[in-house]
N, C-alpha and C positions, 0 to 999 in steps of 0.2 A: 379690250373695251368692256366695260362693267356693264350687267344687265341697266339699260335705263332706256333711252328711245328707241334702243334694239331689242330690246326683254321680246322672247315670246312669250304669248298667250297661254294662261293658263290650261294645260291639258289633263289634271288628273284630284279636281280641285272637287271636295264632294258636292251635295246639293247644298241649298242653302239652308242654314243652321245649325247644316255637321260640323262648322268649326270648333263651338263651342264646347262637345263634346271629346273631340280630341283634349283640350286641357292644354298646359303650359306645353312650351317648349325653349328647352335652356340649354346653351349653347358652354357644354364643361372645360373642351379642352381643342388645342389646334396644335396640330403637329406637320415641317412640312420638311423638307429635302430636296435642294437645287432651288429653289424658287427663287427667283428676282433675286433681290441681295442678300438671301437666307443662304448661308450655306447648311445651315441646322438649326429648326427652331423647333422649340417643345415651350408652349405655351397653357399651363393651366390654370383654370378660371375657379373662383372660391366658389361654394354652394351660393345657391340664390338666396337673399334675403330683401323680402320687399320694404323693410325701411333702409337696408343699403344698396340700392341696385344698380348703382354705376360701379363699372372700371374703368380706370382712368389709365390710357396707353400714350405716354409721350415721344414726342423724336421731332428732329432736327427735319428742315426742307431737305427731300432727298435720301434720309435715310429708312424707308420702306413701310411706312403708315400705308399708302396708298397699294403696297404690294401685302400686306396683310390684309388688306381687306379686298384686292382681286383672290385671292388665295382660298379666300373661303368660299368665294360666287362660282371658280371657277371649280372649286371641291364638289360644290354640291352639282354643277349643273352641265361642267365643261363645253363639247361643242353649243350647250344648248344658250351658255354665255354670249355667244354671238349671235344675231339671229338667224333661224334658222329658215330662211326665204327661199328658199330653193326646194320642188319636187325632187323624185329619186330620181327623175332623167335628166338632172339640172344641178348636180352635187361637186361638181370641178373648182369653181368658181369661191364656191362657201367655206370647201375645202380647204383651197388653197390660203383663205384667210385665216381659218384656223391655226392651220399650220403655222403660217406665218410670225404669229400671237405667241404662240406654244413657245418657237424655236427661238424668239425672243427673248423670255421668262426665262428658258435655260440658263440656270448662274455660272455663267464664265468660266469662272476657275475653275467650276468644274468637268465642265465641257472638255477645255483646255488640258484639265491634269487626266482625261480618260475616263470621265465618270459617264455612265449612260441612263442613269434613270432617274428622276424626278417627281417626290410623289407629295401627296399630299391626303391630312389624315384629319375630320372632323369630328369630336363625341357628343352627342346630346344625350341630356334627359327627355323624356316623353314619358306619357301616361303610360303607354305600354312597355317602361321599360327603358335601360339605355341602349342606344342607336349609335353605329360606328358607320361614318361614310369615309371609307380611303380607295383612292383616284393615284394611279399610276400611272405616269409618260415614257414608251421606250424609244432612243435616240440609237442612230448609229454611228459607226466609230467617226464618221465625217461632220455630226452633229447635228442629222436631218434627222424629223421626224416623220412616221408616216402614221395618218388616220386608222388606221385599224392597231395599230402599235398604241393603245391605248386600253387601260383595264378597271374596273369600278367596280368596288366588294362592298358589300352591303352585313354588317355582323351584328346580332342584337341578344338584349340579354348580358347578366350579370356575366357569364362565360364566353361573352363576345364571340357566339357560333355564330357561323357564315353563314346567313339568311338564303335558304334552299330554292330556288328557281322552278319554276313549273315544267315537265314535258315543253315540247317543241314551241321553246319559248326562249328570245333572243335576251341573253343573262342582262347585255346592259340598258337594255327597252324597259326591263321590268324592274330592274332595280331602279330606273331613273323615275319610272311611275312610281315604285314602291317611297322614293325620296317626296316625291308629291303629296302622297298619300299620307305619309305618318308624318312628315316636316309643315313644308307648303309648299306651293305651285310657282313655278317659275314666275308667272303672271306677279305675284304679291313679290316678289326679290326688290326692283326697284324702289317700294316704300320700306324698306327695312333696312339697306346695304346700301350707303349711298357716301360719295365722293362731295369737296368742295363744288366743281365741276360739274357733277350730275349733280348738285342742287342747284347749279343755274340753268342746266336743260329742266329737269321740274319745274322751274318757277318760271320758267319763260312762254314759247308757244306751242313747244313739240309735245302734247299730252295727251294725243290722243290714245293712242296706242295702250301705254302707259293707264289710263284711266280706265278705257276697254277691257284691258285683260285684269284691273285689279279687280272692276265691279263684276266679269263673268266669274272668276276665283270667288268671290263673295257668294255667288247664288248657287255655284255649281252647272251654269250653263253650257259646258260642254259635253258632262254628259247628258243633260237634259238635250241636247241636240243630237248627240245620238241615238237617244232612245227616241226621239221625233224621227230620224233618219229609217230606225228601225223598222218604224210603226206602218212609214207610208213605204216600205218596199214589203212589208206583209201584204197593205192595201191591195198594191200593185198583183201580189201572187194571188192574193185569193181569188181576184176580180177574174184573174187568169181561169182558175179552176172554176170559178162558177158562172162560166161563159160558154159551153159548150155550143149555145147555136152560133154563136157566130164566125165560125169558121177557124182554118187555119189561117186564112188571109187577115181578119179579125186580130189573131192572134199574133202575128209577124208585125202586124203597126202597132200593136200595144209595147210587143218587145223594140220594138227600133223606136217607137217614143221613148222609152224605160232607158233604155241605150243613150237615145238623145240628152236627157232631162241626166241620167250622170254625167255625160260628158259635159254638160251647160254647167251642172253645180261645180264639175272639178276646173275646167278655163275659170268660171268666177270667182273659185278660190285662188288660182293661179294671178288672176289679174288683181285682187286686193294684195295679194301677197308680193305681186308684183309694185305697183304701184307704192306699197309702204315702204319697198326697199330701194325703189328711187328716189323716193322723198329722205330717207335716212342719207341714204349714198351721199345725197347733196349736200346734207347736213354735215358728215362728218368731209368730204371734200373739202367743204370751207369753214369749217374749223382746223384741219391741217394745216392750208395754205394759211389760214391768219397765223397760228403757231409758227411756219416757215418765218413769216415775214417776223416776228418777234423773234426769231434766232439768229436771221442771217444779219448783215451789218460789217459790224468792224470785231467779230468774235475771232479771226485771226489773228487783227493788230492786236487784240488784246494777251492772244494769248504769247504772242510775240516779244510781246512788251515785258510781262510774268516773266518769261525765259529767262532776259537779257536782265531782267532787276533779279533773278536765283544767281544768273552768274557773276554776279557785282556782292551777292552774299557773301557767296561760296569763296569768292575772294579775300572780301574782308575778315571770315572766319579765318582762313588760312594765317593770313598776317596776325591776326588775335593770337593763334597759338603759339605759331614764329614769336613772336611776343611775350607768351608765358614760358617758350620754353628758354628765352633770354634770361630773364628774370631769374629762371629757377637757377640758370648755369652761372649768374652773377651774385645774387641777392642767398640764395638759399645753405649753401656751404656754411658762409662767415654765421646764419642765424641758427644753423645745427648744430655748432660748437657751444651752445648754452649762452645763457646770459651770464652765469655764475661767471664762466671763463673770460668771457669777453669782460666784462668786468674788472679782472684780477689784471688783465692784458693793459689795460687802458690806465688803470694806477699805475702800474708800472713804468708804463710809457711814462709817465707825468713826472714820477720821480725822477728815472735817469735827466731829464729835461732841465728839470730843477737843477741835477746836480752838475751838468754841464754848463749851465748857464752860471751857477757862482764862481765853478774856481774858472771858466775864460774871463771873466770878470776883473778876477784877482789877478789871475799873470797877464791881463792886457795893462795894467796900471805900472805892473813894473817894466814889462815891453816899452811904453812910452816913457819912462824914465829915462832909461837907458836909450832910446833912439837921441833924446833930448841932447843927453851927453855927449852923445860920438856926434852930431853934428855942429858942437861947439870946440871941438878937436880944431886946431891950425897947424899945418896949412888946411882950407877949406878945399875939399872935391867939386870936380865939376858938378853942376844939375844933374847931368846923363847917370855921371857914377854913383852919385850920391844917390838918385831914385832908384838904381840897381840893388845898389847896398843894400838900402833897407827894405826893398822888396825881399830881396834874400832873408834876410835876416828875420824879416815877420815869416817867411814861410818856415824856416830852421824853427825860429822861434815855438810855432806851433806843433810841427812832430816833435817835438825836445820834450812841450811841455808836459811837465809832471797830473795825469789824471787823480780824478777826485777821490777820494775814498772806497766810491761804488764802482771806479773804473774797471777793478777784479772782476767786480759781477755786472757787466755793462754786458745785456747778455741781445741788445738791440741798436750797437753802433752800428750799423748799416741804414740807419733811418738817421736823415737828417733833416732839418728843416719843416718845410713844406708837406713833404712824406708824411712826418712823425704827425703834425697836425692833422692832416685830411685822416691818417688811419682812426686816429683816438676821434674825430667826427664819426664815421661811420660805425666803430664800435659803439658809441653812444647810443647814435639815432637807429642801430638795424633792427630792432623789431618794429621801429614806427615806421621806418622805409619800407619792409616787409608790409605791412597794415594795410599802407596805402596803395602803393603799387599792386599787391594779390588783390584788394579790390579793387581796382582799376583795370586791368588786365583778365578778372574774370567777368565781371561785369559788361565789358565788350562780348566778351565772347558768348556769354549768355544770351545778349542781344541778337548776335548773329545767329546764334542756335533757334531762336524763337522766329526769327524772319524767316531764316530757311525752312520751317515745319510751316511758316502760315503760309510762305510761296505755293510748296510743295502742295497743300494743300489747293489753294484756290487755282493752282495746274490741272487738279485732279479734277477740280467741277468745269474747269476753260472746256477742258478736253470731253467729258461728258456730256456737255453742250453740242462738244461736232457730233459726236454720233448720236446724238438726240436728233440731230438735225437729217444723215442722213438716215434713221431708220424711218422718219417721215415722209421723204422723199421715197424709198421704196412703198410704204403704203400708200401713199399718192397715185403712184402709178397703180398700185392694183385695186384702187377704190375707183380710180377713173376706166381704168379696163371692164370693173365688174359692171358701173354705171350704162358702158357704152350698150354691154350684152343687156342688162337689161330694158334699155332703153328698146331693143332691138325686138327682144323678147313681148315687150308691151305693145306694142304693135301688131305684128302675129296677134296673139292671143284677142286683141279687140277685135281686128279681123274674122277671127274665127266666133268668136260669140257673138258677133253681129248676124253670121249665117247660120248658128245655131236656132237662135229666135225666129228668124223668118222661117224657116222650115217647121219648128214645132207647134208654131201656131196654129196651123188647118192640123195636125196631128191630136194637139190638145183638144180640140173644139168638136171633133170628131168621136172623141174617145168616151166625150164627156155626155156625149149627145145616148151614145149606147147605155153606156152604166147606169143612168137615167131611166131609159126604159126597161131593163131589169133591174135593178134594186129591190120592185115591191115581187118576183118571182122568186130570186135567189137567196137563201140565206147566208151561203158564204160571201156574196157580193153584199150582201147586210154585214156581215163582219167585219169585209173591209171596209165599210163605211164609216162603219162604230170606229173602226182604227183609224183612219182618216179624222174624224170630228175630233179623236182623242191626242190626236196628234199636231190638230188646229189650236183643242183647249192645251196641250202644253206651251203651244206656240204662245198662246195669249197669255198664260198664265207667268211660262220666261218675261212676257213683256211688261205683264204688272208688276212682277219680283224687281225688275230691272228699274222701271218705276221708282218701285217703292224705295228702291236702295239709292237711287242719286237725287232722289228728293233729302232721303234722310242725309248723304252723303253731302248734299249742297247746303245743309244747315249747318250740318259739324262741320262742316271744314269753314264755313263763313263765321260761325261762334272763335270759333280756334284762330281764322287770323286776325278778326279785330280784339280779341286778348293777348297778341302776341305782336302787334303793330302798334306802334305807337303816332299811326298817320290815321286820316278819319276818310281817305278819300274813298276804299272802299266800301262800298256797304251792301252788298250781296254776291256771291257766288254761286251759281249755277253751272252744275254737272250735265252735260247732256247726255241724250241716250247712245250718241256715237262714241263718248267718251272726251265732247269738244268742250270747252268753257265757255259760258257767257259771264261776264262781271261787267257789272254797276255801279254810279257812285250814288248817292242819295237820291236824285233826281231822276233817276232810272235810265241815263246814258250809258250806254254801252262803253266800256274803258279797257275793254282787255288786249287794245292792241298799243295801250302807251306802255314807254319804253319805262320799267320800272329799275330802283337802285338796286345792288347787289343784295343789300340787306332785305327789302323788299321778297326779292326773288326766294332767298334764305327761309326768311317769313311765312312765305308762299308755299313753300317744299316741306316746311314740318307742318305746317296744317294739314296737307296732305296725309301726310303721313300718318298723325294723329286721327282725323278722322278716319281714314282707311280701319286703322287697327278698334278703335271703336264702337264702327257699323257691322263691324265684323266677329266684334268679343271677344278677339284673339286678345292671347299673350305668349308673343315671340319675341328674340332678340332684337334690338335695334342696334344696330352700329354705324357710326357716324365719321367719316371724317374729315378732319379742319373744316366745322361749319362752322367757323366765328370768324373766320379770318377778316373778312371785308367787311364786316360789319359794324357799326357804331355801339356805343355804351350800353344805349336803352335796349335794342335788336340782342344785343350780347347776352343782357340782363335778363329778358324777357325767354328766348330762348334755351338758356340754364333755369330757369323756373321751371321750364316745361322739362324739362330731362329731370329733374330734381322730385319733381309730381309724379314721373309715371312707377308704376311698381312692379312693371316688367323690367327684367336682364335690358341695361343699359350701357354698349362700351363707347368710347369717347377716344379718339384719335386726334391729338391736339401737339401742337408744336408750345414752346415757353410763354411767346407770346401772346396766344390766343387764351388759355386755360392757365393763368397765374394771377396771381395778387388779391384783388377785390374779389375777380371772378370763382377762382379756386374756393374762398373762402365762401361764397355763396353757396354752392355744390360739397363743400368739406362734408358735413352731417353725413351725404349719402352713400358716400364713397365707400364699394365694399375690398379695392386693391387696387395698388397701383401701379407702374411699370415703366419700363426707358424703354427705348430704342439706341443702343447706341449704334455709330456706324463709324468702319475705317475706310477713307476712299484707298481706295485703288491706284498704282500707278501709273497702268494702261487701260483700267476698267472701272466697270461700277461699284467696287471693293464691295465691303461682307460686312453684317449689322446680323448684333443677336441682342437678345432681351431680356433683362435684367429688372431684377424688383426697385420700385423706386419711382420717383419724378425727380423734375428738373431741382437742383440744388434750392437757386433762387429763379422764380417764371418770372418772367419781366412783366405784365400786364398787370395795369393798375386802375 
């Protein structure tokens, strides 16, 4: 699953307007091993140039766009791609999906041929220098993965040294901040890395999340909440130390409030954590089951059907050759002897012909003479003897008679009649015979060769289809398992914060009543006061930032989609501070809960986007892919404009039809490389796709 309603929250994002100073970041090269249908990909990206800042990545549905761009989410962020909703005493569940995901992605064949490790290798530019993120999965010989079987190297600099880790410091915690730190925050992934698919969760109602952690990445408010967190357990100590009258009893409610007030802030992180992963859970539940119901059907008959028309090919191919190897055993002999010969053959024939036919000619006239005479002989013979007679006598007649001149050299008496014509036919006609029949006979068989590759073919996607279907069915079941436990889990935890409040209230009221009355004695209870006030003004001041940033946020992104729609029904967008939406149409009606069109939604997701990047001043990669699919001409238009305008690293994942013809030509100027995908399915799997410089021959879209 790609970062998008599941993205956590930015955790190592600086304050706000440190973006700017970090400076570009460009994404050089992608290298990966085992991945989806990669058996080997080495992918490198030309230097940046901001008048041409798109690449343009093409491939067919199915041949691994959409695993190029998990490839890179899950490079930089791994378990952290999934979310990561679960405490440490709560990590079975999150696990196990992980895994799940992983053991998935493992490419087949290689699995299958013994291979056990699966890596994946990211380079960027940054100001400080190039940055090498490579992420390793190790499997065992059965094909399982396990969570800790998992390794993440961090190299930087022109000599690509392994970026050195601190003392007593967990290597892939700190590299995974360190990726926050010098790249961006998980938090921001969703508006940068996004799928067809995750552009219609963006554009739809699930944004809270999403918008939260993009605008806390914007300000930096995570660490600004830990340094509030910091401030008031200073508070807390100093009050400790500069409370001597009050006892140890004094001192034991302060600590079991202190005690309490953690445990409250940790259940209420628990319970939003909890809660957003029930709401996802349900989200992605029924998006499987609607997937299910688009798979199941008559995908058996179908594939069925395929079978019995391969073996009706396989058939006719058969008989095609039967075919050609008749031909050759009939036709091809007589056409090897040359034409010269067959030639020389065929006069000759014509001559003997000639010359048998004059002199039977001649001796049949004196034949008839002479019969003439012997049956004017008296006494006359019976009929009976008479027709003896001269049956005889024509038979005598003919062996008797004296051959023609050529009869010396009659070097083809054994052909008579019928024979001698039908041969001098085929010596005539056999290279036109040849002509027609070799094209005829190969012509079939070419047909059949082309059927059987496109059967074979649409076997391979029948068959992709079942186990698309059941790898669904297995995460079904363990999104409905995870749902149950958390649902179990939300429960408990309300429970418990509900008792946590009742008890800390006479605790707080108590505490508050004391520190009150020394304040104006103690000066370290003045300090933590000062730390307390300073930790309210950060409070407020995160609130103004936050403020400031989804006002600005709800302009650009309302500027950005009515330049990029071509409908007028919107006309305001508001960001709230939860990260919820309000939108308006001119009238000031609330509309954000009608059902909008694909392209709409499309629409929706790159003003996001754009705006994000923005309010924020960044210049990061964007990577897109098939965002034109569903969308209409203007949407299409409008959309390529906006990829066309930005002068950040732009790459584009498009299929023929989506990014060809009119459209291509729009975007040509900016293009700084281009590339296929091509892919061979598989006979029992998801076959192997590697990438190749280039686009499609001719893109169909026009």
């Amino acid at each position: 699953m790609l970062l998008g309603e599941d993205s956590v929250p930015a955790t190592a994002a600086p304050v706000a307007g440190a973006t700017d100073s970090r400076g570009p970041v460009l994404l050089r090269s992608i290298t990966a091993r085992n991945w989806a249908v990669y058996r080997r990909l080495a992918l490198e990206l030309p230097a940046h140039d901001p008048d041409r800042p798109i690449v343009l990545i093409g491939g067919r549905n199915g041949s691994g766009k959409t695993s190029l761009l998990s490839a890179i989410v899950f490079a930089l962020f791994g378990r952290l791609a999934i979310r990561d909703i679960f405490t440490q005493d709560r990590t079975l569940a999150q696990r196990f999906a992980y895994r799940q995901t992983i053991e998935a992605v493992f490419h087949r064949p290689a699995r299958d041929g013994g291979e056990t490790v699966m890596s994946l290798t990211l380079r960027f530019d940054t100001t400080d220098g190039p940055l090498e993120v490579e992420r390793r999965w190790y499997f065992g010989d059965d094909g399982k993965f396990v969570e800790d079987d998992e390794e993440i190297m961090l190299r930087i600099g022109d000599d690509m040294d392994l970026l050195s880790v601190p003392p007593d410091t967990v290597p892939s915690t700190y590299y995974q901040e360190e990726i926050a730190r010098r790249l961006f925050p998980p938090g921001l992934a969703p508006f940068l890395f996004f799928d067809g698919e995750q552009v219609d969760r963006l554009g739809g109602r699930h944004l809270t999340d999403q918008l939260r952690a993009g605008v806390d990445g914007l300000i930096g408010a995570p660490y600004l909440r830990q340094v509030i967190a910091d401030l008031r357990d200073y508070a807390r100590d100093r009050g400790r130390e500069a409370n001597p009258v009050r006892g140890e009893s004094s001192d034991a409610v302060e600590a079991e409030t202190a005690a309490l007030e953690r445990r409250e802030s940790e259940v209420g992180g628990v319970l939003t954590a909890v809660e957003s992963a029930v709401t996802q859970l349900r989200a992605r539940r029924d998006l499987i089951i609607a997937e299910l119901g688009r798979l199941t059907g008559d995908t058996f008959a179908n594939l069925q059907d395929l079978l019995e028309q391969q073996r009706r090919t396989e058939a006719e191919e058969a008989r095609a050759r039967v075919a050609l190897a008749g031909f050759a055993a009939e036709e091809l002999p007589l056409h090897l002897v040359g034409r010269h010969l067959r030639a020389r053959l065929s006069l000759r024939l014509g001559e003997e012909e000639r010359a048998r036919t004059t002199s039977a000619a001649d001796s049949d006239s004196g034949l008839e003479r002479f019969l003439d005479a012997f049956a004017a002989e008296v006494p006359a013979l019976t009929a009976e003897v008479h027709d003896l007679v001269v049956a005889r006598v024509r038979s005598a007649w003919s062996r008797w008679l004296t051959p023609d001149p050529l009869a010396g050299e009659m070097r083809h008496h054994y052909l008579e009649g019928r024979p001698r014509t039908a041969l001098r036919l085929r010596l005539d006609e056999a290279d036109r015979r040849v002509r027609e029949r070799a094209s005829q006979v190969l012509e079939e068989l070419a047909r059949c060769e082309r059927a059987r590759a496109d059967l074979s073919r649409r076997i391979a996607e029948q068959r992709g289809s079942s186990e698309r279907r059941e790898l669904l069915q297995i995460e079904l079941q363990s999104v409905s398992e995870a749902l149950e436990a958390e649902e179990r889990v939300r429960r408990d935890v309300d429970r418990e914060l509900e008792h946590l409040r009742r008890v800390l209230g006479p605790k707080r009221e108590a505490i508050r009543d004391q520190r009150e009355r020394l304040a104006s004695a103690l000066p370290s209870l003045g300090r933590a006061d000062r730390a307390t006030e300073l930790a309210t003004g950060l409070e407020r001041a995160l609130q103004l930032a936050a403020d400031e940033y989804t006002q600005h946020l709800s302009a650009t992104v309302t500027r950005t989609y009515r330049q990029l729609a071509h409908k007028n029904l919107i006309h305001q967008i508001e960001v709230l501070h939860d990260g919820g939406l309000r939108v308006a149409d001119r009238g000031g009606r609330r509309i954000e809960n009608l059902d909008a069109s694909a392209g709409e939604r499309h629409v929706f997701a790159i003003s996001l986007l754009a705006a994000v990047a923005e309010v924020g001043g960044m210049s990061l990669p964007v990577i897109m892919d098939t965002p034109l699919g569903r969308l209409d001409r203007e949407h299409r238009e409008n959309i390529l404009a906006y990829c066309a305008a930005r002068r950040g690293q732009t790459l584009l994942l498009s299929h023929a039809e989506e990014v060809g013809g009119r459209y291509l030509e729009q975007i040509d100027a900016r293009i700084a490389a281009r590339f296929l995908i091509e892919h061979e399915p598989g006979i029992d799997g998801p076959g192997e796709s590697r990438l190749i410089e280039g686009y499609f021959a001719r893109a169909g879209a026009s």
